[in-house]
Structure formats: C-alpha cells, structure tokens
Backbone as a printed PyTorch tensor [residue, N CA C, xyz], in Angstrom:
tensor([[[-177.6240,  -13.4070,  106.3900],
         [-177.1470,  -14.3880,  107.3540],
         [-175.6470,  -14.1950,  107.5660]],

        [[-175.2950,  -14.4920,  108.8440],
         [-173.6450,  -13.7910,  109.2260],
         [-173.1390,  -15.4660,  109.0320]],

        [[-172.1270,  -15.6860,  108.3750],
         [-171.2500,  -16.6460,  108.6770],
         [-170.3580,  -17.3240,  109.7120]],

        [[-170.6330,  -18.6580,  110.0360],
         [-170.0950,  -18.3630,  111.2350],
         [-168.2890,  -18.4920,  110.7640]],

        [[-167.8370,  -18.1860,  111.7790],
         [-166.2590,  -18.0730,  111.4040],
         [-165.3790,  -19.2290,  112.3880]],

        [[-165.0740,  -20.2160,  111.4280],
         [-164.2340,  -21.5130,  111.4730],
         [-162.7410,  -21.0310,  111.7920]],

        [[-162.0330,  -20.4000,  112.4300],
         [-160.4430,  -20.0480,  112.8290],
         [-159.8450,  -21.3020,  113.2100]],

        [[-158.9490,  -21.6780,  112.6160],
         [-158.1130,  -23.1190,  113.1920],
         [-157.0310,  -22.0290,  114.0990]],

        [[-156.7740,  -23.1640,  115.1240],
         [-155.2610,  -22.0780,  115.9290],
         [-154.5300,  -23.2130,  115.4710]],

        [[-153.2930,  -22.3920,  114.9730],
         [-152.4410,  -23.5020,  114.5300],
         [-151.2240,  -23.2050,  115.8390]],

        [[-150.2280,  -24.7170,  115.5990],
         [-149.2580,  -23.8800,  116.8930],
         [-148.1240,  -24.0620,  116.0120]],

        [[-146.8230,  -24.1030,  116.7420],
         [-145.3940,  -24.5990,  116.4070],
         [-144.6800,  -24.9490,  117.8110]],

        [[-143.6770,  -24.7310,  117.5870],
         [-142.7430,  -25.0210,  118.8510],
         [-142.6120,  -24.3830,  119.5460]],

        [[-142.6490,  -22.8700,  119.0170],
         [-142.9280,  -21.6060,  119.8020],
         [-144.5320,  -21.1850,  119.7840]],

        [[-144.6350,  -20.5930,  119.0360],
         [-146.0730,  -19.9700,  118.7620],
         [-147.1410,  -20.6180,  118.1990]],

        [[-147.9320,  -19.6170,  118.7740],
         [-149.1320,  -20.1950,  118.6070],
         [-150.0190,  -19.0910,  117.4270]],

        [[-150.9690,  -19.5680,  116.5010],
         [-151.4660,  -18.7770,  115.3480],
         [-152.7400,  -18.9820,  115.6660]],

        [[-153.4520,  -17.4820,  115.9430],
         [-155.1920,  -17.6630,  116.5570],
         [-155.3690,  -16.6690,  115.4990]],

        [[-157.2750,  -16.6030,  116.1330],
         [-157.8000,  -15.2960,  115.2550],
         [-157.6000,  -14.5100,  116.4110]],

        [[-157.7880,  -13.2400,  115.0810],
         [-157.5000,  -11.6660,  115.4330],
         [-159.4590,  -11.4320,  116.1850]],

        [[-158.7990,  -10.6400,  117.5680],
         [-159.6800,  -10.3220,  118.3740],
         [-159.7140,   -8.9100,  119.1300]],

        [[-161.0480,   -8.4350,  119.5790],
         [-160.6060,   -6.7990,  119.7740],
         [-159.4970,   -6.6970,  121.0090]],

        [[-158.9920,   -7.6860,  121.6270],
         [-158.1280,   -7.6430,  122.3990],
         [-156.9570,   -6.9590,  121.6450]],

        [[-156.4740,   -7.3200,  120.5650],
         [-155.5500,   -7.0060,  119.6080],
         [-155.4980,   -5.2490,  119.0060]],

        [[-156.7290,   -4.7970,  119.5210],
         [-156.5940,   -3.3900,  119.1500],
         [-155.1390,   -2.5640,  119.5300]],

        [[-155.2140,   -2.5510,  120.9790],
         [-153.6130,   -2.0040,  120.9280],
         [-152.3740,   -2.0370,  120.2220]],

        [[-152.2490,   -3.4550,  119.9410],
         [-151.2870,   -3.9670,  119.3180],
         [-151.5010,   -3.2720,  117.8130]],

        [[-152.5490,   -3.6380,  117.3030],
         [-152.7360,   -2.7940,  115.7730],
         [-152.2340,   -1.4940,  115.8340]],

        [[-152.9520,   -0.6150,  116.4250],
         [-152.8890,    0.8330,  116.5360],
         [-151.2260,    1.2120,  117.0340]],

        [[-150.3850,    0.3380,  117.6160],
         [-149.1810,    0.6410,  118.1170],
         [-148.7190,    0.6180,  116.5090]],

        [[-149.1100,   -0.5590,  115.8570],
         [-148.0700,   -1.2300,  114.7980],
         [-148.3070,   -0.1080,  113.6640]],

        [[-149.7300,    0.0810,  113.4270],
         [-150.5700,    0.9970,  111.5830],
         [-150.2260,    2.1100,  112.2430]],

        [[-149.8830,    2.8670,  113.0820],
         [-149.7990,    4.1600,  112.7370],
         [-148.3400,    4.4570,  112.9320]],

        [[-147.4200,    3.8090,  113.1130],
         [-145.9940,    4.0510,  113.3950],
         [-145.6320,    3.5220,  112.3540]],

        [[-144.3750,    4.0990,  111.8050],
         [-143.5030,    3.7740,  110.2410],
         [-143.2500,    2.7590,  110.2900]],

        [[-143.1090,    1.3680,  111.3600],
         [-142.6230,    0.2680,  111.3230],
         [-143.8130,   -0.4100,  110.1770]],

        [[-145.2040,    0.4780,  109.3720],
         [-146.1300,   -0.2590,  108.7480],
         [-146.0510,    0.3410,  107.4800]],

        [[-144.6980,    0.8800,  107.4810],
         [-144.9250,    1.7140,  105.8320],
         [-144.9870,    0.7760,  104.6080]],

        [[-144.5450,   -0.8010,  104.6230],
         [-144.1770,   -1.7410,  103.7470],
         [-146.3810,   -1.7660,  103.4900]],

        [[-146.8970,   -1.5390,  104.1510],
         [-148.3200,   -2.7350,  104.1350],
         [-149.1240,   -1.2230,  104.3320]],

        [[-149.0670,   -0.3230,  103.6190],
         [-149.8770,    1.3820,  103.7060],
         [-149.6520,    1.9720,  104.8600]],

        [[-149.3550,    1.7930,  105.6610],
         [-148.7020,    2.8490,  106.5700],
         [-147.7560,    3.6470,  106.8170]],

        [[-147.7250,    4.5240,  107.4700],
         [-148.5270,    4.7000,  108.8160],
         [-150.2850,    5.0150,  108.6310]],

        [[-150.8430,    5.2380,  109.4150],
         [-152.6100,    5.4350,  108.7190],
         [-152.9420,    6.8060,  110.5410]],

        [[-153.6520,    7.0660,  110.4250],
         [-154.1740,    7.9350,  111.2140],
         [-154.8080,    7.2360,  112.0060]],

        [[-154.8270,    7.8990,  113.7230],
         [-155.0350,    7.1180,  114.2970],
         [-156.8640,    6.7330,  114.4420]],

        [[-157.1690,    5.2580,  115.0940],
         [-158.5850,    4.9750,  115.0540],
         [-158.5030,    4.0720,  113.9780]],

        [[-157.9750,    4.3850,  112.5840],
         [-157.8680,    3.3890,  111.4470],
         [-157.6350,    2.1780,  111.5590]],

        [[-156.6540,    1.8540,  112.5400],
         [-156.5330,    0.6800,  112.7010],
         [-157.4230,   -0.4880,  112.9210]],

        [[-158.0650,    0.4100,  114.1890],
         [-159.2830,   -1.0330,  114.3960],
         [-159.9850,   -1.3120,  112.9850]],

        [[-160.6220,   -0.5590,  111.7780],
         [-160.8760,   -0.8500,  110.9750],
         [-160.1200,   -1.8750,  110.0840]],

        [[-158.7300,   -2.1070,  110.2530],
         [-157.8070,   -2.5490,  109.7440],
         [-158.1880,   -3.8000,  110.7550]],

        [[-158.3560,   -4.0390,  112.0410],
         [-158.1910,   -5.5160,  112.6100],
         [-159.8220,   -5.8450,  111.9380]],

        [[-160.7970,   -5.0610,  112.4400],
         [-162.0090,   -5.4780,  111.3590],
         [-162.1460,   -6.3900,  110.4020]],

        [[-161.3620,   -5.7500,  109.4880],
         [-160.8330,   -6.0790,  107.8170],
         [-160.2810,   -7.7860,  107.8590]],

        [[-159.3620,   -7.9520,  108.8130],
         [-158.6790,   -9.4980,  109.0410],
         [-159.6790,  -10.0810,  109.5910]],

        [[-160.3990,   -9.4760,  110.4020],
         [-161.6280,  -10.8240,  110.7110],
         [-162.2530,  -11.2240,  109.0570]],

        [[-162.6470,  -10.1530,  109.1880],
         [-164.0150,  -10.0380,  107.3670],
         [-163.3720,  -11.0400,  106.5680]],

        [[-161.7510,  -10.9910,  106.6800],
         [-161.3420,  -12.0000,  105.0860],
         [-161.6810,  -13.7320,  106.1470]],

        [[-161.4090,  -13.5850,  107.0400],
         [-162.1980,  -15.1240,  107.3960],
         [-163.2530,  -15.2800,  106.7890]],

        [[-164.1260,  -14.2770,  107.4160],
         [-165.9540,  -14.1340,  107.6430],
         [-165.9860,  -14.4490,  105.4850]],

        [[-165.8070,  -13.6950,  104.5420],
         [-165.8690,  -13.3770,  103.1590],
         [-165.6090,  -14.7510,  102.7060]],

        [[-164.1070,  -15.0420,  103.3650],
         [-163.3820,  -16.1340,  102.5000],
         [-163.0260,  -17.6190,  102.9820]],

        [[-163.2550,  -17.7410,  104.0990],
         [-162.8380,  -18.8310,  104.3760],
         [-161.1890,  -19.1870,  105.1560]],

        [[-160.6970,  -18.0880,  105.1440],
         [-159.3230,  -17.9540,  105.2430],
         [-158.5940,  -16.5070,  105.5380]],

        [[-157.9050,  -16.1680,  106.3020],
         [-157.6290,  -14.6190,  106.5580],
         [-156.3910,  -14.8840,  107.3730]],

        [[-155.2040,  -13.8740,  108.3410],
         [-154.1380,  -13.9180,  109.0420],
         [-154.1000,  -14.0320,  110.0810]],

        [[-153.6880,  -15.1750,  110.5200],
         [-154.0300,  -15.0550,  112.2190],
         [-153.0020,  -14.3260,  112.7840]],

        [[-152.9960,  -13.7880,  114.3790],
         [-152.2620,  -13.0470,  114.7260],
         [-151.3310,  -14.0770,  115.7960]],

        [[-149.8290,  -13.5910,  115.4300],
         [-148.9930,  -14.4040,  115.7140],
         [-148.3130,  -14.1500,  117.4380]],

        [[-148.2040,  -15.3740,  118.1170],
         [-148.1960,  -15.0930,  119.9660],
         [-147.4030,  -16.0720,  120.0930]],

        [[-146.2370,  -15.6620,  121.2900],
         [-146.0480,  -16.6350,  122.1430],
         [-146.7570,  -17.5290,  122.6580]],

        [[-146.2940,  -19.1180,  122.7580],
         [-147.0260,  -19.6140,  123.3690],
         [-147.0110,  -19.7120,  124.8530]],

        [[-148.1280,  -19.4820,  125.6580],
         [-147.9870,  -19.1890,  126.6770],
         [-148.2520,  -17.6490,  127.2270]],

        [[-148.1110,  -16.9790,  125.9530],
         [-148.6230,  -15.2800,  125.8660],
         [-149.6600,  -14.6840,  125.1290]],

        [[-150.4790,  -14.4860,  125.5570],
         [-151.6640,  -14.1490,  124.3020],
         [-150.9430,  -12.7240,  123.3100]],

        [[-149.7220,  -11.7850,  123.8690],
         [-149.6600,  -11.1660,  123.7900],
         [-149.2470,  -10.6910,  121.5890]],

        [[-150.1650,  -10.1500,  121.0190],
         [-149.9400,  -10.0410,  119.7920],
         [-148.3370,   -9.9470,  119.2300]],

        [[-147.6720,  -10.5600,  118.5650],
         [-146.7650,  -10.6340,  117.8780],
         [-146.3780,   -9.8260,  116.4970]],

        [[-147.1760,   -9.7710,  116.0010],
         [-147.9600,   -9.8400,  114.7120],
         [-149.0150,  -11.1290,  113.6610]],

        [[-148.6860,  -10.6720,  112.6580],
         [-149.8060,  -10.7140,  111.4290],
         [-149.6130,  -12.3140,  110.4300]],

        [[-149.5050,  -12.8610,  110.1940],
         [-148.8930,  -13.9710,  109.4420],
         [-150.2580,  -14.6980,  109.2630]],

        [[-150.1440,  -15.0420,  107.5500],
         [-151.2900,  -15.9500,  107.0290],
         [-151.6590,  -15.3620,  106.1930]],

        [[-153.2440,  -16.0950,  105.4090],
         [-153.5850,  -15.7750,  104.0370],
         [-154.1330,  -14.1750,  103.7050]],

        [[-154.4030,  -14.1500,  102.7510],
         [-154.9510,  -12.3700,  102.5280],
         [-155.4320,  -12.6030,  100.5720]],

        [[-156.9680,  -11.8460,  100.8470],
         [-156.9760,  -11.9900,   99.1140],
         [-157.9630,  -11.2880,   99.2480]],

        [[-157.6820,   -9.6490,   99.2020],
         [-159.0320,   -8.4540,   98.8400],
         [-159.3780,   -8.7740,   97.3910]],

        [[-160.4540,   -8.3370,   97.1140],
         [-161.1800,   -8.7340,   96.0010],
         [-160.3820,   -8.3220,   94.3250]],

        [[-159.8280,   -7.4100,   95.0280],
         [-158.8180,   -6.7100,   94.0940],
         [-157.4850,   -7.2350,   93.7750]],

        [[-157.2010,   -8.6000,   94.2600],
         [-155.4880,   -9.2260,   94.5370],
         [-155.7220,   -9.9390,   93.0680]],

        [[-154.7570,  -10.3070,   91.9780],
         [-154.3280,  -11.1520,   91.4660],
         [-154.5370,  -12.5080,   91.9930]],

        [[-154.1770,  -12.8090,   92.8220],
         [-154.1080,  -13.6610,   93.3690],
         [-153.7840,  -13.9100,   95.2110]],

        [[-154.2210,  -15.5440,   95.9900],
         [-154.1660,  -15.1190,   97.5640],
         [-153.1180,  -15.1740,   97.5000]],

        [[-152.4840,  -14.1860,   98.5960],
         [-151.4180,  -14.1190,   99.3580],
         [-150.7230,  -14.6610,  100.3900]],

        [[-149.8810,  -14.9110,  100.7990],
         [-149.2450,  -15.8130,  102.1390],
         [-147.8780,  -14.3970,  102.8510]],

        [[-148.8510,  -13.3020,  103.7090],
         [-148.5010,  -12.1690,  104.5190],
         [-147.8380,  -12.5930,  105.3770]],

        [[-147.0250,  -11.4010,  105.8380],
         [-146.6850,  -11.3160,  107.2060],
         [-146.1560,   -9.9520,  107.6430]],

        [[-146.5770,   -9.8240,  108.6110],
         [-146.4360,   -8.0570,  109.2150],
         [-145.6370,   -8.6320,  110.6810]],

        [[-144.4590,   -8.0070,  111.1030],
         [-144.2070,   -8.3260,  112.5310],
         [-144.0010,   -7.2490,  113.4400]],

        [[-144.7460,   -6.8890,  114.5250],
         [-144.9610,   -5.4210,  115.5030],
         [-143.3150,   -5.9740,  115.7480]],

        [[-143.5700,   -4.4460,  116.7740],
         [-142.4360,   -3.7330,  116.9280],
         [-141.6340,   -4.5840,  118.3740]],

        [[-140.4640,   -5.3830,  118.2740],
         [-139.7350,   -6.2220,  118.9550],
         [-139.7830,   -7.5980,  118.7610]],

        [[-140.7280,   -8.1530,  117.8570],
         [-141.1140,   -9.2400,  117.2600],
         [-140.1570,   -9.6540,  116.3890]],

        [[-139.0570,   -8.9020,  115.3570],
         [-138.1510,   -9.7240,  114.1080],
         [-137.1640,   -9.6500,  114.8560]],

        [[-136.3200,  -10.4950,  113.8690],
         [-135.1910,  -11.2490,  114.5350],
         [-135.3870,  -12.3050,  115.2590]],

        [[-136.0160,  -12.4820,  115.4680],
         [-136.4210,  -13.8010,  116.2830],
         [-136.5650,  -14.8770,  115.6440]],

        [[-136.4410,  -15.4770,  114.1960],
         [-137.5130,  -16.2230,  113.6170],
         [-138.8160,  -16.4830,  113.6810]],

        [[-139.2650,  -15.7670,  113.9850],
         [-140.9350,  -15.6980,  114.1620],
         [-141.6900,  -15.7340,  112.6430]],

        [[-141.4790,  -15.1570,  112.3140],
         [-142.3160,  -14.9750,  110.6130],
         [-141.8820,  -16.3540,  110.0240]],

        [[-140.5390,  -16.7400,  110.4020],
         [-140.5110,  -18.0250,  109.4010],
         [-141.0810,  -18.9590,  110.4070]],

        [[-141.2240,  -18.7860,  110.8920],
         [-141.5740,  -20.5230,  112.0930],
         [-143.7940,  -20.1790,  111.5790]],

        [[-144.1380,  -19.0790,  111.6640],
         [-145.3530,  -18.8820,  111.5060],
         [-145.5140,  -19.3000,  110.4060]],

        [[-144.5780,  -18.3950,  109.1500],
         [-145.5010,  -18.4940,  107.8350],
         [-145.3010,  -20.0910,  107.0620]],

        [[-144.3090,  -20.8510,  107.8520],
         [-144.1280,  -22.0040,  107.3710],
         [-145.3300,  -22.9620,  107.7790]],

        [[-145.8020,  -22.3230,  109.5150],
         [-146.9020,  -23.4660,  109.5290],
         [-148.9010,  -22.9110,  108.7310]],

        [[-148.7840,  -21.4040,  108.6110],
         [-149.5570,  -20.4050,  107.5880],
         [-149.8510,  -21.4650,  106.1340]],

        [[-148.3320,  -21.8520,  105.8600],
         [-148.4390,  -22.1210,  104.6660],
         [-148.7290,  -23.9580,  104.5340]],

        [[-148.6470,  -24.2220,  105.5560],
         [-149.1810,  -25.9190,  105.2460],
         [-150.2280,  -25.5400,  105.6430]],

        [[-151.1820,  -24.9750,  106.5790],
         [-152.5250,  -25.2740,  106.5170],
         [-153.0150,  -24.4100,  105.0810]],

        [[-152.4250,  -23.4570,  104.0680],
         [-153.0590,  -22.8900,  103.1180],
         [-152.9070,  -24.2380,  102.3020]],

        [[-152.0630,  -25.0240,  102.1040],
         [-152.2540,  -25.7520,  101.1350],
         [-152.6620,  -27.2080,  101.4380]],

        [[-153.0200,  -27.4630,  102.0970],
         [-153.4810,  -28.6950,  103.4090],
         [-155.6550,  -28.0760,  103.3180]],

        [[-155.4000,  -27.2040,  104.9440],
         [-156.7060,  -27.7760,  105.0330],
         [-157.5800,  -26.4450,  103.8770]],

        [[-156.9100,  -25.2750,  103.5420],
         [-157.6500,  -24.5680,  102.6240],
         [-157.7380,  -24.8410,  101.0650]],

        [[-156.3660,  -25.6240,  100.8140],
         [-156.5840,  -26.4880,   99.6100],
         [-155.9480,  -25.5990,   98.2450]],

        [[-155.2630,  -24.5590,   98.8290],
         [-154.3780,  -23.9780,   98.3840],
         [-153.3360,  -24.5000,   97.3190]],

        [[-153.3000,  -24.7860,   95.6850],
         [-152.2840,  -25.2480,   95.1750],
         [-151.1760,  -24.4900,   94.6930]],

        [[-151.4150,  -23.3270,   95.3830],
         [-150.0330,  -22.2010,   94.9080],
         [-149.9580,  -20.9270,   95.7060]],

        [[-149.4000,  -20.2510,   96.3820],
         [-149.3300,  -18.9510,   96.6750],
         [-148.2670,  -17.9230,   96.4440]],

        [[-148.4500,  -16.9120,   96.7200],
         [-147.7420,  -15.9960,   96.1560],
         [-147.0640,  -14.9830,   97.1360]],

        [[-145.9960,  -14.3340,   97.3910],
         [-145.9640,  -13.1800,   98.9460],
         [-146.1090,  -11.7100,   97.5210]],

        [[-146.6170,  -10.6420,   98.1760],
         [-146.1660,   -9.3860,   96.9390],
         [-144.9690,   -8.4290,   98.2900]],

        [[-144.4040,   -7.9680,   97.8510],
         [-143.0710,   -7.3230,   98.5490],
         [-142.7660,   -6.0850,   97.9980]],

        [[-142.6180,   -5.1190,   98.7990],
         [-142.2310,   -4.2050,   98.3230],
         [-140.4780,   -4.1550,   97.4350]],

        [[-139.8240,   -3.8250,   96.5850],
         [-138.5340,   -3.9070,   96.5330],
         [-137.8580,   -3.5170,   97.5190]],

        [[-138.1130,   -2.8090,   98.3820],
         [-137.3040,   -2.0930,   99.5130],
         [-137.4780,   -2.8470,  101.0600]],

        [[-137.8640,   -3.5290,  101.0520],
         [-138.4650,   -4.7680,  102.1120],
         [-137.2910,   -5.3300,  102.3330]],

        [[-136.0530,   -5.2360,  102.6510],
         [-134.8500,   -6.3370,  102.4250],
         [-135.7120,   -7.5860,  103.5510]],

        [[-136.0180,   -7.2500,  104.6020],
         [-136.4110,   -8.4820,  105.7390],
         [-137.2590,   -9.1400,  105.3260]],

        [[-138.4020,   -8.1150,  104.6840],
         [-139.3470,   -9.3900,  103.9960],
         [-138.6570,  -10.4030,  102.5900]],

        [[-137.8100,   -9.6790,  101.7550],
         [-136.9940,  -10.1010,  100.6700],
         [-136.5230,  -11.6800,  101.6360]],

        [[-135.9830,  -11.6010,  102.2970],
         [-134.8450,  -12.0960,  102.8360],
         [-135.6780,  -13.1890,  103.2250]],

        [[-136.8320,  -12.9500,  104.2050],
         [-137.9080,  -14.1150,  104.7380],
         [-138.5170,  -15.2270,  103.4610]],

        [[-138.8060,  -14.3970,  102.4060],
         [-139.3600,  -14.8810,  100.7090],
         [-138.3860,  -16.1970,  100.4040]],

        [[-136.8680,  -15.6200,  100.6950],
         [-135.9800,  -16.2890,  100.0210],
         [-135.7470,  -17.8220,  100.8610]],

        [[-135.8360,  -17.1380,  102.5490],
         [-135.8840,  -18.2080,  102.9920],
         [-136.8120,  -19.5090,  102.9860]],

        [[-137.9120,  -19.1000,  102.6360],
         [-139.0400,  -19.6460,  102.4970],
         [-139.3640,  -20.4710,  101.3000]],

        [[-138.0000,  -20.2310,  100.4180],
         [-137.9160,  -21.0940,   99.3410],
         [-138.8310,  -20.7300,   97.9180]],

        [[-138.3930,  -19.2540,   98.4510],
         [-139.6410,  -18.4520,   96.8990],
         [-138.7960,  -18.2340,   96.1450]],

        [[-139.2220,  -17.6040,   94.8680],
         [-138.7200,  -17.4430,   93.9110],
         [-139.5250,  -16.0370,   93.2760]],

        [[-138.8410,  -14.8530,   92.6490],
         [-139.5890,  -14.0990,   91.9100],
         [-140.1960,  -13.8930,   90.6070]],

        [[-141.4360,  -14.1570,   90.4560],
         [-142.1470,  -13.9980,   89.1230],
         [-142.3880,  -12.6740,   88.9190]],

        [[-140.6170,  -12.3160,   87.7640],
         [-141.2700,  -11.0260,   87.2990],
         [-142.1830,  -10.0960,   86.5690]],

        [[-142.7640,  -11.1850,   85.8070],
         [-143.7320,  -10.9430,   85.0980],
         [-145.6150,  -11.3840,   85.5760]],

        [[-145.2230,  -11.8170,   86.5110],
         [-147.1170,  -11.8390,   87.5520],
         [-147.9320,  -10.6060,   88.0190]],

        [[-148.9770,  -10.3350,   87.5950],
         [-149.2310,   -9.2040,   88.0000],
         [-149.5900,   -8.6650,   89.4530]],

        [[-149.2520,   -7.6550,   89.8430],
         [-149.5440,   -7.1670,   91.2720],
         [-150.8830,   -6.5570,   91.5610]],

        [[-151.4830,   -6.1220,   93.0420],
         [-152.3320,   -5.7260,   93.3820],
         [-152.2490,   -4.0520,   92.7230]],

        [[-153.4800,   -3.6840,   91.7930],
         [-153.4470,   -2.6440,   91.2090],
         [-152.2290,   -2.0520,   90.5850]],

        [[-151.9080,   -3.0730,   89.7180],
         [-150.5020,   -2.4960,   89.0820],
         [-149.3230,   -2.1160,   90.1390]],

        [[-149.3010,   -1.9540,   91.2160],
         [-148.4790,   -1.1740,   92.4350],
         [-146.9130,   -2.0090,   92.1130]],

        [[-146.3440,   -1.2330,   92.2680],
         [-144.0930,   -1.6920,   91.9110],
         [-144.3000,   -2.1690,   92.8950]],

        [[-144.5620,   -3.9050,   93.1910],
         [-144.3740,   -4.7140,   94.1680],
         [-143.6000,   -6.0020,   93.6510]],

        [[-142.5900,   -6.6320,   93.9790],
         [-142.4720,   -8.0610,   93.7350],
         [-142.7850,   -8.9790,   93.9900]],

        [[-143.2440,   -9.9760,   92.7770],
         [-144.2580,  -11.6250,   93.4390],
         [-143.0790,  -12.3980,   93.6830]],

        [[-143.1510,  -12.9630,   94.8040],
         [-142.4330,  -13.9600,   95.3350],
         [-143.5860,  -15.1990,   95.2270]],

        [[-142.9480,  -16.2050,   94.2620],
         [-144.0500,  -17.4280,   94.3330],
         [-143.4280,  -18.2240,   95.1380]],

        [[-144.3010,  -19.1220,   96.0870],
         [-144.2340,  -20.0650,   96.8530],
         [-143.9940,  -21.2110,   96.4150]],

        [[-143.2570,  -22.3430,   96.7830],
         [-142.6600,  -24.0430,   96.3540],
         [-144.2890,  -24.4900,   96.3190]],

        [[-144.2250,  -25.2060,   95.5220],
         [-146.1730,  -25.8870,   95.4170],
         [-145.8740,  -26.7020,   96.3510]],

        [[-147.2780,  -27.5960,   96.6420],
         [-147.2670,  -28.3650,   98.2540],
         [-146.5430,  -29.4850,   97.8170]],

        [[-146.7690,  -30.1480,   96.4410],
         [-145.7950,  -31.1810,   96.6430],
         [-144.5630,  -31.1460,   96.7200]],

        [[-143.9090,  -30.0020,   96.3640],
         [-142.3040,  -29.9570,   96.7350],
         [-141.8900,  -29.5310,   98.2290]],

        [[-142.9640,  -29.5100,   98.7050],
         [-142.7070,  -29.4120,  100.0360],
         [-142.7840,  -30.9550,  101.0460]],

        [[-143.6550,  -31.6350,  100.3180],
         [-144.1040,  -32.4730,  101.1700],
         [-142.5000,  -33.6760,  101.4490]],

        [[-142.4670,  -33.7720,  102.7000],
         [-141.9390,  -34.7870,  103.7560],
         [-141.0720,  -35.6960,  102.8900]]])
C-alpha cells in the first residue's frame, strides 16, 4: 500500500515552503551536478539528480517528514532545499538546507529554516534537532550560528564522516 503523502506548505513573509515536484527537476540537475553541491555529495553525474528529487519525496512518503523546496512567494520558481532529512543511516533527524545558485545572501535559508524548524518541533513533534556541516561550510557555519546552534563535539555523525553537529535551541527556548 503507497502512503498517501501529507506536505504542509508552510509560508513566511517572503517564501513559501511546498513539496518537491517533477517540476523541480531542472532546478535539481542545475544545482547536483555543479560544485555549488560539493557540501551535500556533489557534484553527481548527470540524470542523478532526479533520483536525488525522488529521494526528498520518499523521506515524506517513509517518514512523515522530508525538505520542502524553498520559492518566492508569488514564484513557484525553486530556490532551494530547506527542512527535515533522516536516511536510515543518520544518528539522528536533521534540520537541512541546500540553496541553488543566486538564492544566498538573501536571507532565505534563515527565514525558511526558522519556519522548517517550528513546524519540526510543533506539528512533527520534534524535541531536538541537529544541522551536520561540513567544517569548510563557512555559510552554512555562519547560518547554524545564526540560528542559535551550538556544536556538539562529541555527537556522532552520519557514517563516522568529519562533519560538525550543530544542535538546535529545544522548542521551549524558543517559544514566544
């Protein structure tokens, strides 16, 4: 039996957070095979990608929860990646963000992963999350910090891999 798949669109002031749809193929395939994806296994050969937008539906479809792809509002046009992530293989779920190419600088990742992260701990029920970062990530470093993380150097990473856990403020230190 196929599950059906529950996607909340979340918005903000700017953007809007939907599910990932084959409309989004371009946008993938621009982003996974160009070095702007070396932080998250890329670059990948081309075609891979769609397997890769695949993959973000499936963690809905599997889990209940997966990354929606991040848009202007008013633009369907893909932004990037922002929201949960937890292959079977993670330590623990994740709170991602990938941003295509003309997308940073903008505040986009923080305006997303801030509203990412109240529905993870709101309607998915989320009492902790984690970002993993490459050390060499300064933008993602920098987004972590803004976001009010902190690094647990001693948490373990996805397959042992030299990544840093950035843990997330729990929901009540967030709350209002």
């Amino acid at each position: 039996m196929t599950p059906a798949l529950d996607i909340p669109v979340l918005e903000t002031e700017r953007l809007r957070l939907r599910a990932p749809c084959a409309a989004d193929a371009a946008a993938f395939e621009a982003f996974f095979t160009s070095g702007r994806s070396k932080f998250v296994g890329g670059p990948v050969e081309p075609g891979r990608p769609w397997r890769i937008l695949a993959a973000h539906v499936g963690q809905w479809a599997l889990n209940g929860f997966g990354m929606w792809v991040v848009t202007a509002r008013g633009d369907d046009a893909a932004l990037g990646l922002v929201g949960c992530w937890a292959p079977g293989d993670w330590p623990e779920p994740e709170l991602g963000w990938q941003m295509f190419e003309g997308a940073e600088g903008r505040g986009f990742a923080f305006e997303a992963a801030q509203a990412a992260r109240r529905c993870a701990y709101g309607r998915f029920g989320w009492t902790t999350a984690v970002s993993y970062i490459d050390p060499d990530n300064a933008r993602s470093r920098r987004l972590a910090d803004r976001l009010g993380c902190v690094v647990e150097p001693d948490a373990p990473t996805p397959r042992g891999e030299p990544l840093l856990v950035y843990r997330h403020p729990a929901p009540e230190a967030l709350a209002p």
